[in-house]
N, C-alpha and C positions, 0 to 999 in steps of 0.2 A: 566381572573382571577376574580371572583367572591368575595365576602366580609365574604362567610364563611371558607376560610382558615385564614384570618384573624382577625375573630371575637376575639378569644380569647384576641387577643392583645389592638384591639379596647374601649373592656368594661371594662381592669383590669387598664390599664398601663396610664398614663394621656396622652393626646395627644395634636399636635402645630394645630391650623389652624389660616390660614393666608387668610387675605380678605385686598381689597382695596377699595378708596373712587370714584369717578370718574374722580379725577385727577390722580388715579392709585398712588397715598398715600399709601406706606403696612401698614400692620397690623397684630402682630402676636400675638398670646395669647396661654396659655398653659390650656386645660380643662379635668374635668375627669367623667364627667357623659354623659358618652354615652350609646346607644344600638342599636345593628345592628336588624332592622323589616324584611328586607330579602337580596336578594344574591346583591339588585341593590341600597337600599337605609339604612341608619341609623338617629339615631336623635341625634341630640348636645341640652343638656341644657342648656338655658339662665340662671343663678342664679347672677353673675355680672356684665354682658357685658355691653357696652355703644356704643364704636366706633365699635363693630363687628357687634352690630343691625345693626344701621344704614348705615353700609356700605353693607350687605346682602339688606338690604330691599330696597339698591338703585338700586344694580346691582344682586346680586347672586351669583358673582363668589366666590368659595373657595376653599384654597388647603388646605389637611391635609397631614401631616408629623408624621408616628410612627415607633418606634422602641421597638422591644421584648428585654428582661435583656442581649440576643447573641448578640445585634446590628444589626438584623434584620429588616430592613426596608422597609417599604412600602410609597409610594407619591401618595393620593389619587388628583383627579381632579374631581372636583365637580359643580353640582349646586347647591344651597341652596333658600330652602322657607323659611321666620319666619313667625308662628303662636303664636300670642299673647291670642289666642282665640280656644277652639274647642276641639276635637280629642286628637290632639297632645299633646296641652298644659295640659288634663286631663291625657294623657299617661304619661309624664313627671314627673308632677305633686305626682300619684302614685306612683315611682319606689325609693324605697328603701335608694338609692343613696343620693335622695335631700332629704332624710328626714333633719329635721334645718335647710334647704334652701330655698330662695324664690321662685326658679322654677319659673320665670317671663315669662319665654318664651321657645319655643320647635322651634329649626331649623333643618328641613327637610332636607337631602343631597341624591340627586341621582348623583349617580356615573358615570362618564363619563370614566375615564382612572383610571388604577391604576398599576404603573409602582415598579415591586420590586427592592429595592437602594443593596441590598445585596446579 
């Protein structure tokens, strides 16, 4: 299963993603400036982050958790790049969403599993 049956849900509804330190510390945060780029990868906007930088730019692992208004769920498993620089960070930066936001950062997620919860 690919990310365009799920796009819709990805870019309206805010979503969890959860990353750890290397003592495997969670970490869950709630964000809503996403956008799916195609069927294998999306990008998460930094505009507040602190411990989800730092814990991506140690390891990369992260899981996202969403549900559509039916309770329809998705558990994504991921990898994550952060770009504080580049591409990304100008793609981000542009998108509508962060307008009055810092947009400090653009994290890359290519999809490994994504298991439906519903």
């Amino acid at each position: 299963m690919g990310l365009r049956r799920i796009k819709s849900i990805l870019e309206k509804i805010p979503i969890y993603i959860a990353t750890s330190d290397d003592r495997m510390n969670p970490h869950v945060i709630a964000v809503a400036c996403v956008k799916v780029i195609d069927n294998k990868t999306f990008l998460i906007t930094d505009n507040y982050m602190k411990t989800t930088r730092k814990n991506i730019m140690s390891n990369g692992k992260i899981e996202i958790l969403v549900y559509d208004k039916e309770w329809k769920g998705y558990r994504i498993n991921g990898k994550a790049k952060y770009y504080d620089s580049g591409k990304w960070l100008k793609y981000v930066k542009g998108m509508k969403e962060n307008k009055g936001h810092p947009a400090k950062g653009a994290i890359l997620v290519t999809i490994l599993k994504i298991k439906k919860l519903s």
